[in-house]
C-alpha positions as CSV (number, residue, x, y, z in Angstrom):
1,X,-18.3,92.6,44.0
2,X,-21.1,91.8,46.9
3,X,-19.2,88.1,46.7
4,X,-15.9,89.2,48.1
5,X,-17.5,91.9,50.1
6,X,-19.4,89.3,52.1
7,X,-16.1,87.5,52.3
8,X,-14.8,89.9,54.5
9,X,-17.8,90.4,56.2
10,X,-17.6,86.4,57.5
11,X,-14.0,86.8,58.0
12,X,-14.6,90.0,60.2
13,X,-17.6,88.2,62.1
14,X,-15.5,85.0,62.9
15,X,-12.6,87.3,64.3
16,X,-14.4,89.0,66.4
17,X,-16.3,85.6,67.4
18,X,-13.2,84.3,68.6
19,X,-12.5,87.1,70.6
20,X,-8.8,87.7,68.7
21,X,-7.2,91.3,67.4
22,X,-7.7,92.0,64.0
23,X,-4.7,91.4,61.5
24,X,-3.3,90.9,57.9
25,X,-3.1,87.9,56.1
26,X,-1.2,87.9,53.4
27,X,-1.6,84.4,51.0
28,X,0.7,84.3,48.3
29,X,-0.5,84.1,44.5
30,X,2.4,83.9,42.4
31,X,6.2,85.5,42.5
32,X,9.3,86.0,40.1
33,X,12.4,87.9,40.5
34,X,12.0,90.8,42.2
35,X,7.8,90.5,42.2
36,X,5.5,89.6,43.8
37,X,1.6,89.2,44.7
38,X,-0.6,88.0,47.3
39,X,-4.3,88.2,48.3
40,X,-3.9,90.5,51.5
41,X,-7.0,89.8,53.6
42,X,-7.1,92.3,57.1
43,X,-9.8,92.2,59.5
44,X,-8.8,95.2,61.6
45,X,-11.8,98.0,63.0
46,X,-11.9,100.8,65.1
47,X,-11.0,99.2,67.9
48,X,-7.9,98.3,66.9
49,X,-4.9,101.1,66.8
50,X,-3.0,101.8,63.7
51,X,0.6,101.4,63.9
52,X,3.4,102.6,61.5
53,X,4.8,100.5,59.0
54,X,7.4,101.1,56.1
55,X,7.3,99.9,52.3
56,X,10.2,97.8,52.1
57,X,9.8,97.6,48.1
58,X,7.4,99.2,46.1
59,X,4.3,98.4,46.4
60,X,0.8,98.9,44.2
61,X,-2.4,97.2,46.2
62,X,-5.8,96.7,44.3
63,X,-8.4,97.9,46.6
64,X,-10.8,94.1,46.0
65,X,-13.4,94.5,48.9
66,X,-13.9,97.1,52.3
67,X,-12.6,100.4,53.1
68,X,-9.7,101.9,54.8
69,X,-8.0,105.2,55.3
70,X,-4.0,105.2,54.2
71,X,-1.4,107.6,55.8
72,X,1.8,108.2,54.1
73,X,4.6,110.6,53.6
74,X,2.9,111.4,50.2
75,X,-0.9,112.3,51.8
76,X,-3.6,110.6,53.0
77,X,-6.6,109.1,51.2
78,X,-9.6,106.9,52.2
79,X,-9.4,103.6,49.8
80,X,-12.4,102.1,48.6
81,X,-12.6,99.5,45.9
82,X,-11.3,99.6,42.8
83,X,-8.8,101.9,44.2
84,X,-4.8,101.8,43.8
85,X,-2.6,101.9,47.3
86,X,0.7,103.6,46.2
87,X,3.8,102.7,48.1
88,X,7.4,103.9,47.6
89,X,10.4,101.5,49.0
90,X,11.7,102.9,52.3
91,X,7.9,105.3,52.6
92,X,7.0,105.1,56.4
93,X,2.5,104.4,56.3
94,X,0.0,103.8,58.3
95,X,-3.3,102.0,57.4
96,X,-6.6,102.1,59.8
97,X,-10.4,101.3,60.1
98,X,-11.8,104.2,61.8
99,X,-15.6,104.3,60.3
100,X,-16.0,100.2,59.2
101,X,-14.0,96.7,59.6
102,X,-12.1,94.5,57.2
103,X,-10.6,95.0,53.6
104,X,-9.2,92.9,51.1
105,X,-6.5,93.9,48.5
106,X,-4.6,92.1,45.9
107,X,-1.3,93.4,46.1
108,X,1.9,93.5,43.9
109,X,5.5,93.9,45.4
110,X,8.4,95.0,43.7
111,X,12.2,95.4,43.6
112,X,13.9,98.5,43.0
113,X,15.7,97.7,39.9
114,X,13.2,95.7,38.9
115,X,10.2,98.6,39.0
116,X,12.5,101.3,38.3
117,X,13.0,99.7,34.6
118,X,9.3,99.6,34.2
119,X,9.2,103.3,35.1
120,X,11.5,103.9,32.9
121,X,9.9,102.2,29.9
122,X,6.9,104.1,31.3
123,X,8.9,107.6,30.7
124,X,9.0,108.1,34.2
125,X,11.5,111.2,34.7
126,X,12.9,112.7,37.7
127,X,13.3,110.7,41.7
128,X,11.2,107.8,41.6
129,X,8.3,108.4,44.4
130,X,4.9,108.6,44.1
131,X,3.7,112.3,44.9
132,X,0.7,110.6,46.4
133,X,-1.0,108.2,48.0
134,X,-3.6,106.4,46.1
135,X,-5.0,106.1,42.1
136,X,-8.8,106.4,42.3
137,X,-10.7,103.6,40.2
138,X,-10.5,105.8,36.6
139,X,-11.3,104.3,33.6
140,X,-7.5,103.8,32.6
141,X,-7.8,101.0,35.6
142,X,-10.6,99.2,34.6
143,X,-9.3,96.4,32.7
144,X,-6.4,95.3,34.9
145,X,-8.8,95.7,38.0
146,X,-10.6,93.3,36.1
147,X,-8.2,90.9,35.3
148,X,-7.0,90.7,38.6
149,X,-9.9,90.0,40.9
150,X,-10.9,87.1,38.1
151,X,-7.3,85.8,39.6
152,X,-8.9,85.9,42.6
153,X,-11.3,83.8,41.7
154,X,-8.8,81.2,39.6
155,X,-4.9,82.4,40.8
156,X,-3.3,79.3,39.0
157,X,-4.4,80.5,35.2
158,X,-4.0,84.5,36.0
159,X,-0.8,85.8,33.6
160,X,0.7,88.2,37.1
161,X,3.8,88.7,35.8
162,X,2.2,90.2,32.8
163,X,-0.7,91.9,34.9
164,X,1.8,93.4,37.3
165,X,3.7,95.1,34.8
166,X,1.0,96.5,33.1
167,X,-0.1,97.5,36.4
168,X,3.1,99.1,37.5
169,X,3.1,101.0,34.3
170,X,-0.3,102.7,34.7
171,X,-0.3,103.3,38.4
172,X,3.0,105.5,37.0
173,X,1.3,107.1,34.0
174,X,-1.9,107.7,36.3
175,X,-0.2,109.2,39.5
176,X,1.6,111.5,37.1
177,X,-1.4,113.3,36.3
178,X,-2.7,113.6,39.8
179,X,-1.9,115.9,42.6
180,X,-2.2,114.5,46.2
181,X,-5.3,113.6,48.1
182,X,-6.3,114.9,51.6
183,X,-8.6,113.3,53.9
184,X,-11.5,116.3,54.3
185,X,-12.0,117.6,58.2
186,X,-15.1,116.0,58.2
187,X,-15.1,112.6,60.2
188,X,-18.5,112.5,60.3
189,X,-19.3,112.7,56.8
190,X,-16.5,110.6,56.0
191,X,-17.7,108.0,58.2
192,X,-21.8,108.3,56.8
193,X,-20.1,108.2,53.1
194,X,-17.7,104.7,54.0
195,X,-21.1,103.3,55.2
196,X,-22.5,103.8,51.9
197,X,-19.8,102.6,50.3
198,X,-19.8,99.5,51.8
199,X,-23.5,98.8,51.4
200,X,-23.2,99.2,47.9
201,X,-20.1,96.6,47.6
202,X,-22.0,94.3,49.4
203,X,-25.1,95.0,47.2
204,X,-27.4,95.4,50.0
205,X,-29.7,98.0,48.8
206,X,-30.9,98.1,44.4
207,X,-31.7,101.5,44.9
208,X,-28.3,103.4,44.0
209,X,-29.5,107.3,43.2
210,X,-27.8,109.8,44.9
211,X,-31.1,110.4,46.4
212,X,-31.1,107.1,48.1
213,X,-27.5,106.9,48.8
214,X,-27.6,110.4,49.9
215,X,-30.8,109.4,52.9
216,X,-28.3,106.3,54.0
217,X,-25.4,108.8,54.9
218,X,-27.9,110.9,56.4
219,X,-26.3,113.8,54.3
220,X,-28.5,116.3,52.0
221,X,-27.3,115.1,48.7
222,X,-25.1,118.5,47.7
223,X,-23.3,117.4,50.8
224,X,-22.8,113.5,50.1
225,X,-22.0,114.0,46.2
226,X,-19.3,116.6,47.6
227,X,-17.8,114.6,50.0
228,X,-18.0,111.0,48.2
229,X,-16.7,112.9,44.4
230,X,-13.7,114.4,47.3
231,X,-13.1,111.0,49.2
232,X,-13.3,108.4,46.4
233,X,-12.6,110.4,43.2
234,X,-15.5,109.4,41.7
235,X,-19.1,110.5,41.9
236,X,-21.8,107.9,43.1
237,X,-22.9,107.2,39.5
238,X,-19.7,106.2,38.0
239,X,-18.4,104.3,41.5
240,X,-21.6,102.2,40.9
241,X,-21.0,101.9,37.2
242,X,-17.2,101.0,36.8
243,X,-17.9,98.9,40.2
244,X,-20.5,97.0,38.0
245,X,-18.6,96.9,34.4
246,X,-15.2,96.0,36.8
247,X,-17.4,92.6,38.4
248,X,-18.6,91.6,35.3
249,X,-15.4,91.6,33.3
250,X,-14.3,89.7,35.8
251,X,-17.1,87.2,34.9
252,X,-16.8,87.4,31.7
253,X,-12.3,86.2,32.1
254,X,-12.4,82.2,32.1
255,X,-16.2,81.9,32.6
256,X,-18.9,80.5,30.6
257,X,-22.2,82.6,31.6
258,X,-24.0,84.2,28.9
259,X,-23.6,87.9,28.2
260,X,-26.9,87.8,28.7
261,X,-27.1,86.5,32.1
262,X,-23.5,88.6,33.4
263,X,-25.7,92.0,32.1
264,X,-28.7,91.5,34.3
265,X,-26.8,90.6,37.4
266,X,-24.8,93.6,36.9
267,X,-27.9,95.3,37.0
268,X,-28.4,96.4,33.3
269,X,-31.8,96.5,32.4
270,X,-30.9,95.1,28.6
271,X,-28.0,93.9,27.1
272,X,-27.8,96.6,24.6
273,X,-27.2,99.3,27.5
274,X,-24.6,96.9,28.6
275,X,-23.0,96.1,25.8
276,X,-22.5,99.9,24.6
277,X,-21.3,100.9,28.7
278,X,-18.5,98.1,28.5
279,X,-17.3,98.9,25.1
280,X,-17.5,102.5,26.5
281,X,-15.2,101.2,29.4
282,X,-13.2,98.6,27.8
283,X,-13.2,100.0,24.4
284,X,-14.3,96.7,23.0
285,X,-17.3,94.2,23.5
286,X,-18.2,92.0,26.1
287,X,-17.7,89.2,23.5
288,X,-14.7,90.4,22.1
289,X,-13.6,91.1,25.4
290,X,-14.2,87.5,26.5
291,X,-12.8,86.0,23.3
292,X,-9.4,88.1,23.7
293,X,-9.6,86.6,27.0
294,X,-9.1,83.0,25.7
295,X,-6.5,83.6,23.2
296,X,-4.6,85.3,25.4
297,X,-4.9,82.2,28.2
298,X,-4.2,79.7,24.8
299,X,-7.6,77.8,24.9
């Protein structure tokens, strides 16, 4: 989590070194027929205007690092990590950074035919759109958030056709369930709350209460657990928790750390309360989890 947020960070400071715009990189992981997925890396703040844009396919983004605020026909939402973008082919958006600089997403692209057969299979019934803008990082999400920021990490030995299908399929099943998310009329707040946000990706302050959160946005902490449960779908606890449990199944894909070791950085005081919040999240162990991993991979 603080890795990729300091990323940005040093990709944001060398822009604005240079004196350049900020933009969108896009880097290419892996495609098929009709899919897609890249590493999207922007570097754009609040100095630089948002401009419309349109979906040309659909399109699911993983919210990896930073912050934004997404306009399309279907709402408005800010993203934070852990977050899904939704995008319907032909949907006109727009994507700025009023409050903070940079974001990072890993982002899937897909055909028509292609993603309307998934939807299908999904039991999607009726016009194929999304009736909003983003997924907010629930539980269902978890896993698959997990799996793809370890392909961050190691693109080459990451299974994306598999993950994008599974993705596909719960970004459906989840923005079924949801009704669509407005931006609140409070700028202010909003911005105060995207600060916190940010300082906790980049895990620049241990102390995570709402208390302490609450002080950094300079909100009483009625007001900041009412805003950031509004803006992120989440409340502070469980944003800090499933950020945690998310950066540390990504540890565990591929890697070779102790359980031990992965616990304690993710700031679990013993492995025990670790072990029973990732089962609780991943409905399995962190070993089992990690052994799945390697059968699946065919090591």
């Amino acid at each position: 989590m603080a890795k990729i947020a300091v990323d940005i960070d040093r990709a944001v400071a060398q822009r604005i070194q240079s004196g350049t715009a900020g933009r969108t990189d896009a880097r290419v992981l892996a495609h098929g027929t009709q899919w897609s997925v890249a590493d999207v890396v922007c570097t754009c703040g609040p100095g630089d205007h948002p401009f419309e844009e349109r979906h040309d396919q659909f399109s699911i983004a993983l919210v990896a690092a930073g912050s934004f605020q997404y306009r399309s026909t279907s709402g408005a939402a800010l993203m934070t990590p852990g977050a899904l973008m939704l995008g319907a082919a032909g949907q006109c958006f727009e994507c700025g950074h009023e409050h903070a600089a940079g974001d990072r997403c890993v982002s899937f692209w897909y055909g028509a035919e292609y993603f309307e057969r998934i939807a299908a299979d999904a039991g999607w019934r009726g016009p194929l759109r999304f009736r909003m803008p983003r997924v907010p990082p629930v539980r269902a999400l978890s896993a698959v958030a997990a799996r793809m920021l370890a392909g961050l990490r190691q693109p080459a030995e990451a299974a994306w056709e598999e993950i994008g299908v599974t993705l596909a399929a719960l970004a459906i099943e989840c923005a079924s369930d949801r009704r669509a998310v407005s931006l609140p009329s409070m700028p202010g707040a909003e911005a105060r709350v995207t600060r916190a946000i940010r300082a906790i990706d980049r895990g620049d302050d241990g102390d995570v209460t709402l208390s302490a959160l609450a002080r950094m946005a300079r909100l009483s902490p009625f007001h900041f657990l009412r805003t950031f449960e509004r803006l992120t779908g989440l409340t502070p606890h469980q944003y800090v928790r499933r950020a945690r449990l998310r950066e540390a199944a990504s540890r565990l894909i591929g890697g070779r750390e102790k359980v031990l070791d992965v616990a304690l950085d993710s700031g679990f005081g013993d492995v025990s309360n670790f072990n029973r919040a990732f089962k609780g999240e991943f409905g399995v162990s962190p070993k089992v989890f990690r052994a799945h991993d390697r059968v699946s991979s065919g090591e």
